[in-house]
C-alpha positions as CSV (number, residue, x, y, z in Angstrom):
1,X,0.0,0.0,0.0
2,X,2.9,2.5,0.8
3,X,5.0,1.7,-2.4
4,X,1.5,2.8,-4.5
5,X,1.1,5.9,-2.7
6,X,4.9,6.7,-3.5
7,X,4.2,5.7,-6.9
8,X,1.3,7.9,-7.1
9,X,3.1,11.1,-5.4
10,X,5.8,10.2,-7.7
11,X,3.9,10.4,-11.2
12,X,2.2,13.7,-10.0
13,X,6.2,14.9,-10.0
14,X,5.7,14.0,-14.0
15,X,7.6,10.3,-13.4
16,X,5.6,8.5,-16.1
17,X,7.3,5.2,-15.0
18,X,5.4,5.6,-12.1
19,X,2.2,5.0,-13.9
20,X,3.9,1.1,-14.7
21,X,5.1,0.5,-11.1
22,X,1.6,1.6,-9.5
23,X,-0.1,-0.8,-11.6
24,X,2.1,-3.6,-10.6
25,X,1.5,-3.0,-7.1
26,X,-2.0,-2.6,-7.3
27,X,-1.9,-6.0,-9.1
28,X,0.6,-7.3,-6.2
29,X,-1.5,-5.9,-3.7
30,X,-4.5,-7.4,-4.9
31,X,-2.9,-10.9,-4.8
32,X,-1.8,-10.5,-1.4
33,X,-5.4,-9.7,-0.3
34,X,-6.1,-12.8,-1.7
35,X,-3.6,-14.8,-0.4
36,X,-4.8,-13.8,3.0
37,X,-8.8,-14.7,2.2
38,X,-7.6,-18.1,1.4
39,X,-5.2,-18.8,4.5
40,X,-2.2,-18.1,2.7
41,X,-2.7,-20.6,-0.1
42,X,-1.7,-19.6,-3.4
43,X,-4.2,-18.6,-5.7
44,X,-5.2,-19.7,-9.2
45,X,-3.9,-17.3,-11.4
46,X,-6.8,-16.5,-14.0
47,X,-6.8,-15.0,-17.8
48,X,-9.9,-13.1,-16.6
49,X,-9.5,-12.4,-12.8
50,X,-10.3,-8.9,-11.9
51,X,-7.6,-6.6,-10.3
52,X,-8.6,-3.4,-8.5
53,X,-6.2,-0.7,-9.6
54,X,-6.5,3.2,-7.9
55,X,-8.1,6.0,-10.5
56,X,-4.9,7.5,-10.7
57,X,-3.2,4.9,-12.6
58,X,-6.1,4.2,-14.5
59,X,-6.6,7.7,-15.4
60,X,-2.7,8.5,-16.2
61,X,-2.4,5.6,-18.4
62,X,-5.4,6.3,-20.4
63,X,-3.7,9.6,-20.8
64,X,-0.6,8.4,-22.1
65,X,-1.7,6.0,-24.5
66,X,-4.1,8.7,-26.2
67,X,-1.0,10.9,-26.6
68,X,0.9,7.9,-27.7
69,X,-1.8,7.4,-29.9
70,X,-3.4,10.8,-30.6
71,X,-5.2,10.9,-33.7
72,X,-4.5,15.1,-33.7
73,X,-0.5,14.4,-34.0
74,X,1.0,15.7,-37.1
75,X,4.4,14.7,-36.9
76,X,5.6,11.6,-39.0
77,X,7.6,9.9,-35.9
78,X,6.8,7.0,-33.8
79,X,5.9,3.4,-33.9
80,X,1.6,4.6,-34.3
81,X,1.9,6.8,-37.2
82,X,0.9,4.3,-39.4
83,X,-2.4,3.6,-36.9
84,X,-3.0,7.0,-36.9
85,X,-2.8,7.8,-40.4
86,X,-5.1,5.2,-41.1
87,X,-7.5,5.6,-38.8
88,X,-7.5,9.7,-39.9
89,X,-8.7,8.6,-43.3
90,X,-10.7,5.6,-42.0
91,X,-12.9,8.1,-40.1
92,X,-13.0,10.8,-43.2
93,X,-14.4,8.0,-45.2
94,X,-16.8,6.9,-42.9
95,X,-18.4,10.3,-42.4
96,X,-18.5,10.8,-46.6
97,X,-20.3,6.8,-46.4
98,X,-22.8,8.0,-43.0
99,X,-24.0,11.1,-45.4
100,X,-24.3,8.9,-48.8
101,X,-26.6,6.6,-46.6
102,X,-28.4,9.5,-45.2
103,X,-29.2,11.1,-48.5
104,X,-30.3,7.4,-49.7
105,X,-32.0,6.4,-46.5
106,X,-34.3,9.9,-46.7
107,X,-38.2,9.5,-47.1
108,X,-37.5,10.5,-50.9
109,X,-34.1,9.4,-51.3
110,X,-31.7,11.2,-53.7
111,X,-30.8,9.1,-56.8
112,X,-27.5,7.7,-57.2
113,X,-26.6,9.4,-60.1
114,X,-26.8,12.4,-58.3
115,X,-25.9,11.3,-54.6
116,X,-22.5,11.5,-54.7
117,X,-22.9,15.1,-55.6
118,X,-25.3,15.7,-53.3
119,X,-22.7,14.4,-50.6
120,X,-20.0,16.6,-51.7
121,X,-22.6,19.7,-50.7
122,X,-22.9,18.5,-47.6
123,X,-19.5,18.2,-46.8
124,X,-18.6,21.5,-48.2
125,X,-21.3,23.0,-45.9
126,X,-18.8,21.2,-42.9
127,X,-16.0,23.0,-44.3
128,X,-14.8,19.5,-45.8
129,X,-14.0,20.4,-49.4
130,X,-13.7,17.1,-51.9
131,X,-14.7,15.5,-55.0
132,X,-17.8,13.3,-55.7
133,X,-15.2,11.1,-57.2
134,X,-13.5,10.6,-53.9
135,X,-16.8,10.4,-51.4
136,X,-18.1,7.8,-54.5
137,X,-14.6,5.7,-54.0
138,X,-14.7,5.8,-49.5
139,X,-18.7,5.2,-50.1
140,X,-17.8,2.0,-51.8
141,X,-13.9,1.3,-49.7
142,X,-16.6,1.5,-46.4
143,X,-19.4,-1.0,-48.1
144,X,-16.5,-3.3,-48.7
145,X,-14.6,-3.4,-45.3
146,X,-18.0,-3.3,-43.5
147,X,-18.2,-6.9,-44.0
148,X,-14.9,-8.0,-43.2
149,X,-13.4,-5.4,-41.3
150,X,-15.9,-3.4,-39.9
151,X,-13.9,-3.0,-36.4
152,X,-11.8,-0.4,-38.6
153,X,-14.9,1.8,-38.2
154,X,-15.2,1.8,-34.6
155,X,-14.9,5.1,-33.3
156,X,-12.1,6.1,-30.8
157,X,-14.2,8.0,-28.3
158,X,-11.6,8.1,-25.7
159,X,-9.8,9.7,-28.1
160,X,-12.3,12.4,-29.1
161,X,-12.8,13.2,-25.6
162,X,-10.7,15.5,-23.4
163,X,-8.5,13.3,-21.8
164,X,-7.7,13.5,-18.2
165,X,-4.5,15.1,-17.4
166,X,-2.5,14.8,-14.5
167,X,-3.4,16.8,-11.4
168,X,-0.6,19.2,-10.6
């Protein structure tokens, strides 16, 4: 219990490792507790056994891995960039596929050979300026991946929120 409250102090000072070392002793704390329920025997160790681990750590590592991670970054550096690239354009050709499936989905629907079109108004009304050519190739990219991939469309909302920075 003392080394995580060290730990904790500690990543306040800005000691990222800290964030790693409270987690391991939450972990190690929480198998000692159970050690004691069960007269000192040793535990199974299970795939799914739930740990509790303090808000701090919880908070501070969901922190880091959205700047790890952070969609926003514009620098070509680090081992995500690919990840982030991807998902960038994954989520621009989602929103061009959500708004071709709005203007189709409508009580009078627009016809395709005008949709696409259609879309690219919309999106220029958003401040997203693009060609009915492109919107007509991530329409069809996002019909195809949608049934094979369709976890690529998931949407990040930890990473669209604010995270949750350190308390200083």
């Amino acid at each position: 219990m003392e080394e995580l409250h060290y730990c904790g102090l500690a990543y306040l000072d800005g000691n990222l490792g800290a964030l790693v070392d409270g987690l391991y002793f939450a972990c190690e704390m929480d198998i000692e507790t159970k050690w004691r329920r069960i007269d000192r025997k040793i535990p199974p160790l299970h795939p799914n056994q739930l740990v509790d681990v303090p808000r701090w750590v919880v908070e501070g590592l969901l922190s880091q891995l959205g700047d790890w991670i952070d969609v926003a970054t514009t620098g070509k550096a680090g081992r995500h960039h690919r990840w982030r690239t991807q998902y960038r354009e994954d989520m621009e050709d989602l929103e061009r596929w959500q708004i071709v499936r709005w203007l189709r989905d409508r009580e009078e629907p627009v016809p395709w050979n005008r949709v696409y079109l259609e879309a690219k108004d919309v999106l220029a009304t958003r401040g997203k300026f693009t060609s009915a050519d492109a919107i007509r190739r991530a329409y069809k990219s996002v019909q195809a991946n949608m049934r094979t991939k369709s976890g690529r469309y998931r949407v990040a909302f930890a990473l669209a929120l604010q995270r949750v920075r350190p308390r200083s």
